[in-house]
C-alpha positions in Angstrom: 2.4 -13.7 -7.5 0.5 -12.1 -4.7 1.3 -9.4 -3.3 0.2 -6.9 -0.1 -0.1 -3.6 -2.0 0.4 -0.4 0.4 -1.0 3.0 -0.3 1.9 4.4 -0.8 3.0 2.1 -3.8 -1.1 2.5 -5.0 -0.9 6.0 -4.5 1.8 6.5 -7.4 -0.4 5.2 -10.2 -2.4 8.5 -10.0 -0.4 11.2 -8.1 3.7 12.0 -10.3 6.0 11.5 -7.2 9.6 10.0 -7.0 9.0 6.3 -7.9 5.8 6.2 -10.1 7.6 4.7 -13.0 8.6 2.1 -10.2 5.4 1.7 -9.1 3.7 1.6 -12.3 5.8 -1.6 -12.6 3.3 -3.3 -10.4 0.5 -3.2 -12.9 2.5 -4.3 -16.0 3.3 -7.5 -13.6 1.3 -10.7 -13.3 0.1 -9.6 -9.9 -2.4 -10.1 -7.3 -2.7 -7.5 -4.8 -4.0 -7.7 -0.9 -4.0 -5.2 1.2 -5.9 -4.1 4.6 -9.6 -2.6 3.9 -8.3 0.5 4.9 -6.1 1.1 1.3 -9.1 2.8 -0.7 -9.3 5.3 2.0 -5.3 6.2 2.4 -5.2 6.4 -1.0 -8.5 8.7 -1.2 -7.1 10.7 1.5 -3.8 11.3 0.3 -5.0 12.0 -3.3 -8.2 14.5 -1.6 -5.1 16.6 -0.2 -2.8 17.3 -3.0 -6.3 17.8 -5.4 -7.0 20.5 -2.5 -3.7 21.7 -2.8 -3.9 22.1 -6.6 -1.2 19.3 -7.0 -3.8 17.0 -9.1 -6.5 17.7 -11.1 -10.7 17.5 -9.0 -11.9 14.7 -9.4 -8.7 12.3 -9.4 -9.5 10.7 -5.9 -12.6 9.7 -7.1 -11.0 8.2 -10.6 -8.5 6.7 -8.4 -11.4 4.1 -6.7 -13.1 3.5 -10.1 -9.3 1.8 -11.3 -8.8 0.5 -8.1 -11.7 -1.6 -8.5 -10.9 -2.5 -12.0 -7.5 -3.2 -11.0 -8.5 -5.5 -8.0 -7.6 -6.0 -5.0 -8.5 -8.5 -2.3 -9.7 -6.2 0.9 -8.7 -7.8 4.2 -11.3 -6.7 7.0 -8.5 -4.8 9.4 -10.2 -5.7 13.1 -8.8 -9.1 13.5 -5.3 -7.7 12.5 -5.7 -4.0 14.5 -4.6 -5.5 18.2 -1.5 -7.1 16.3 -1.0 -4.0 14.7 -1.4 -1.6 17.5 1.3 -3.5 19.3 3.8 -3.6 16.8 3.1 0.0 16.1 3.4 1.2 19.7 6.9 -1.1 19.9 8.2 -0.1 16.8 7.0 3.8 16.6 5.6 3.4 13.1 2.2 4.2 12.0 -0.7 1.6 13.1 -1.9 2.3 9.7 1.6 0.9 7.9 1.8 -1.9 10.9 -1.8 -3.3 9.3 -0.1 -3.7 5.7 2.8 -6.0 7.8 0.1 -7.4 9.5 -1.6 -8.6 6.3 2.3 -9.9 5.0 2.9 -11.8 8.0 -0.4 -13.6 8.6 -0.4 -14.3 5.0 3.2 -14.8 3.8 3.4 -12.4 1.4 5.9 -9.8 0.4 4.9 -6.3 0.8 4.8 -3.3 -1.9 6.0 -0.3 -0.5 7.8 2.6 -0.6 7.7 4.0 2.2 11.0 4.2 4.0 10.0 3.3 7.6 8.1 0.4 6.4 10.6 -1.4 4.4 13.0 -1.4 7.5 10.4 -2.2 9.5 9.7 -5.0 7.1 13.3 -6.5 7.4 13.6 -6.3 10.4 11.0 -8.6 10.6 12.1 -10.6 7.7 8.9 -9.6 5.7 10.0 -9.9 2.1 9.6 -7.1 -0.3 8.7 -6.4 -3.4 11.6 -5.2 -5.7 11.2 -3.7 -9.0 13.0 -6.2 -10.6 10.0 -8.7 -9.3 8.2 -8.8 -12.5 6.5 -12.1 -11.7 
């Protein structure tokens, strides 16, 4: 099953926050993940601030790209999808960023892995399906 994988859900494979189990349920599925180009850099990001903040261990942001690789993912260039995105941000007051990942879901038919809050409502609003853990595929 394909899925668009959002930092948020990739994040919690390196980083113990609510959900990790949850999240590490993706990689025991039989999944294949999409996702804007922008994921390795949220995910870098995210994981450079909370190693600066002594909440991980140097050096796990840089780990976290290696298995991102190995995991795989297929990186969607984001500038045909940013206009799209920019709207839908700018109507729906949710991050352009997170409006790319609904981008990719909608252009592609795919159900999005997230969890974050304002993009799963977004997401049904807009009937984009979502992943659930129970979707072990």
């Amino acid at each position: 099953m394909r899925l668009v994988l959002d930092a948020s859900a990739a994040i919690k494979w390196f980083a113990t926050e609510p959900d990790s189990e949850a999240a590490l349920g993706l990689l025991r599925g039989d999944f294949a993940f999409v996702a804007p180009d922008t994921l390795p850099l949220e995910v870098a990001a995210v994981l450079l601030r909370k190693e600066r903040r002594g909440e991980l261990q140097g050096g796990t942001a840089s780990d976290a790209l290696i298995e991102l690789d190995r995991v795989g993912c297929d990186l969607l260039p984001h500038g045909p999808l940013l206009k799209r995105a920019t709207a839908l941000s700018s109507r729906h007051r949710l991050g352009v960023l997170d409006c790319l990942y609904l981008e990719v879901a909608r252009d592609r038919g795919l159900p999005v892995a997230t969890f974050d809050r304002g993009m799963r409502q977004l997401a049904t609003h807009l009937a984009i399906p979502l992943w659930a853990v129970e979707d072990r595929a």
